[in-house]
MARDOTI-359762 format. One line per 5 residues: their letters; for each residue x, z, y of C-alpha. Coordinates in Angstrom, 1 decimal, padded with zeros to 4 digits. Example, Ala and Ser with C-alpha at 12.3 -4.5 7.8 and 13.67 -1.06 7.14 Angstrom:
as = 012.3 007.8 -004.5 ~ 013.7 007.1 -001.1
END
This chain:
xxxxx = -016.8 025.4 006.0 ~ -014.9 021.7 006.1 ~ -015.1 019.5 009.0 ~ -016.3 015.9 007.8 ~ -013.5 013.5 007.6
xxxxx = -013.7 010.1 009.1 ~ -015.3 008.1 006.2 ~ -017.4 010.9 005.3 ~ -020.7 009.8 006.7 ~ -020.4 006.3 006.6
xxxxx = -020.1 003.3 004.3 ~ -017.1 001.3 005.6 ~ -015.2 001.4 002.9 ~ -015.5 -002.2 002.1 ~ -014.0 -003.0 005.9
xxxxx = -011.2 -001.0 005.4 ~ -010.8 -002.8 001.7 ~ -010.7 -006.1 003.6 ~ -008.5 -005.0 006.3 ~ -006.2 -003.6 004.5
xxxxx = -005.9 -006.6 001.8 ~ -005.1 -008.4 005.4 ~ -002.7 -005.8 006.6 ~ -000.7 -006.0 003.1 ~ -001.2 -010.1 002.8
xxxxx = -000.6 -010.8 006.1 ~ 001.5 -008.2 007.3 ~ -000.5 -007.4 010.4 ~ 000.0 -004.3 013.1 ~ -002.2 -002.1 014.5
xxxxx = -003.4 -004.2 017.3 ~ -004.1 -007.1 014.7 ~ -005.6 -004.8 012.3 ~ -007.9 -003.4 016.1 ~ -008.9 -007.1 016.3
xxxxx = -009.5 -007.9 012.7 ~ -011.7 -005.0 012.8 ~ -013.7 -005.9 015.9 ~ -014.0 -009.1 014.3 ~ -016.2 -007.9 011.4
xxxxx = -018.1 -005.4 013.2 ~ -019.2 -008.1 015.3 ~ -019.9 -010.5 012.7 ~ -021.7 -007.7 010.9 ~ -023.6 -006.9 014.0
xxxxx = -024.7 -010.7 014.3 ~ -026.0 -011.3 010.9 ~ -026.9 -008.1 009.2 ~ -028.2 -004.6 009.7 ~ -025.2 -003.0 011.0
xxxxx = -027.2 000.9 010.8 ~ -027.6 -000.2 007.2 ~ -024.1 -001.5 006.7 ~ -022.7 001.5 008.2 ~ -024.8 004.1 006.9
xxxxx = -025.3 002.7 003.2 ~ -022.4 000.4 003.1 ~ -021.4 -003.4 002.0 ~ -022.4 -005.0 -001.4 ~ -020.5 -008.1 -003.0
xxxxx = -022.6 -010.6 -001.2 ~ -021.9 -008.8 002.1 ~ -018.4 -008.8 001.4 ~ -017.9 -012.5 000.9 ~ -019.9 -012.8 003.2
xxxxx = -017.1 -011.3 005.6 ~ -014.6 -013.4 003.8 ~ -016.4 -016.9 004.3 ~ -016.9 -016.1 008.3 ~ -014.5 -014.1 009.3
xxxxx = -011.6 -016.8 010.0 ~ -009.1 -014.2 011.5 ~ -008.3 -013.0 007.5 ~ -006.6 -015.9 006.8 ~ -006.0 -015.4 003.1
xxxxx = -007.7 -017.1 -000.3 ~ -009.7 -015.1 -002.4 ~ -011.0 -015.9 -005.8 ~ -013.7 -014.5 -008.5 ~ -011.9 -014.8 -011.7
xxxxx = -014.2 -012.6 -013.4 ~ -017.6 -013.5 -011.5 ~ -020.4 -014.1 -014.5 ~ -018.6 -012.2 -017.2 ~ -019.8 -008.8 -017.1
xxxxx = -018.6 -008.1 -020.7 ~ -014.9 -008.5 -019.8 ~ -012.7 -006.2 -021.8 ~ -010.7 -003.4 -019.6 ~ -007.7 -005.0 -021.8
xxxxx = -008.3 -008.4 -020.3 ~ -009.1 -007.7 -016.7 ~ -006.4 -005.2 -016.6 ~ -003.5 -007.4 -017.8 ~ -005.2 -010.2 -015.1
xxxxx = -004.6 -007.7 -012.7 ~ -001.1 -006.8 -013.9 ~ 000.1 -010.7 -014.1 ~ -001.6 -011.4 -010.5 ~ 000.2 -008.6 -008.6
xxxxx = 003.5 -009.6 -010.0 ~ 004.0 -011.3 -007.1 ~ 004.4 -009.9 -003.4 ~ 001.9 -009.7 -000.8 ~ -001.2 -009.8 -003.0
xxxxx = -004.0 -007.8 -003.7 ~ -007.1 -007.0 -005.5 ~ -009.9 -005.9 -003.4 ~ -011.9 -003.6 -006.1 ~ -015.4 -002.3 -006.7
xxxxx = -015.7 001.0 -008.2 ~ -018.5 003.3 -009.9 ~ -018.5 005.9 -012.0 ~ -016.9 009.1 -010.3 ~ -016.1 006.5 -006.8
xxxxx = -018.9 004.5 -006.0 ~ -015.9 002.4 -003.6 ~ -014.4 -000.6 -002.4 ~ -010.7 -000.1 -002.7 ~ -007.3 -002.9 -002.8
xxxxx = -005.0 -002.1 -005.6 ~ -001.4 -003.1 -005.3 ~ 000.2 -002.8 -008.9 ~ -000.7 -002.1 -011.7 ~ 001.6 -000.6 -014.4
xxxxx = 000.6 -000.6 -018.2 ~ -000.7 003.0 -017.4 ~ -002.1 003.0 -013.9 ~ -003.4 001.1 -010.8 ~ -002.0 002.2 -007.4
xxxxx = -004.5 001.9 -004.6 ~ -004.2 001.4 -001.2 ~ -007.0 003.4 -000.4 ~ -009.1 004.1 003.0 ~ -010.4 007.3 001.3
xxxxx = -006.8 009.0 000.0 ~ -007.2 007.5 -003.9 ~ -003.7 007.3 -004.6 ~ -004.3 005.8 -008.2 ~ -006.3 006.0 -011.3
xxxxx = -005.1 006.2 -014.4 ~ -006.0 003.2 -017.6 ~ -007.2 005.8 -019.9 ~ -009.8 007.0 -017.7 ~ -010.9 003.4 -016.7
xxxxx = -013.8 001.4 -018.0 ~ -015.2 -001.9 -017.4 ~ -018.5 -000.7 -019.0 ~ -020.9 002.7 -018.6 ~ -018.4 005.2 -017.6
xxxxx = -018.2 008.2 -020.2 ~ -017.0 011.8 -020.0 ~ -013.1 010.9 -020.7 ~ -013.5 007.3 -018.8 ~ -015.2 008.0 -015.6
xxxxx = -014.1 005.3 -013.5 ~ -016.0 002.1 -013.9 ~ -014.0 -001.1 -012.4 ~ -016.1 -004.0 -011.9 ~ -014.5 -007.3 -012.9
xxxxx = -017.3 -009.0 -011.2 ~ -017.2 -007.7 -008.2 ~ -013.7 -007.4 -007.6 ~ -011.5 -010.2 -005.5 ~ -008.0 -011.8 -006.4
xxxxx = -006.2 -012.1 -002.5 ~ -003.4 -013.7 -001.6 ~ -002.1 -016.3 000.9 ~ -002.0 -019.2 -001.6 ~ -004.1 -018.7 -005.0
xxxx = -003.1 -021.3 -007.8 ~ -005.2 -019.6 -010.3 ~ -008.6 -021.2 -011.5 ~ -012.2 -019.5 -010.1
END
């Protein structure tokens, strides 16, 4: 018998998506990452069904949600992909690729398939996407990626819809 891990029961993973985007963008400790935290808890607690949240987890509307009231993140966020559900994994993975090319940015991620997940990936190489991961994902490899109905040899579905570009200063169009 396992003991559960911390994460196990509950749906957080979209917090710990946003805090870490924070810690990587804005280079913040422990006892800014503590604050951050507290910060959306609280807001969460105000505005939504924090059980639910916790239990079930955070949906895109949730998260920008967090994003929009949550002033402590201090970083800009765009949808590049929001309303174009039939984007290519070719497309949305060289966006990716050309937006992590520079430092301190990062793509806050929604996953199905074998993760149902919010995650941040950091770089993206022609053959994989490294993650900075609340739940130990390390990376996923292209070939196994899908932006459609994941299959037997692609079980990972990314969602270019539902994921957000971070990053101090964003230049690039919504």
């Amino acid at each position: 018998m396992e003991p559960f891990e911390q994460g196990g029961l509950d749906g957080l993973c979209g917090v710990y998506s946003i805090i870490n985007s924070a810690k990587i963008i804005n280079g913040l400790n422990g006892t800014d990452s503590e604050k951050l935290f507290k910060d959306i808890i609280s807001h969460l607690d105000r505005t939504k069904n924090l059980a639910s949240i916790i239990t079930e987890g955070m949906n895109i509307n949730v998260i920008g949600e967090v994003m929009n009231n949550v002033k402590s993140l201090n970083f800009e966020r765009k949808m590049p992909f929001r309303g174009y559900a039939k984007t290519s994994l070719d497309e949305f993975w060289s966006s990716m690729q050309e937006f992590l090319a520079v430092r301190n940015r990062t793509i806050l991620l929604g996953l199905g398939g074998h993760y149902d997940h919010w995650s941040v990936v950091t770089e993206v190489s022609d053959k994989r996407a490294t993650f900075f991961d609340s739940d130990g994902i390390n990376h996923i490899n292209r070939t196994n990626c899908t932006t459609q109905s994941p299959t037997v040899n692609r079980k990972h579905q990314i969602y270019p819809t539902h994921s957000y570009f971070l990053s101090k200063e964003l230049s690039m169009e919504n």
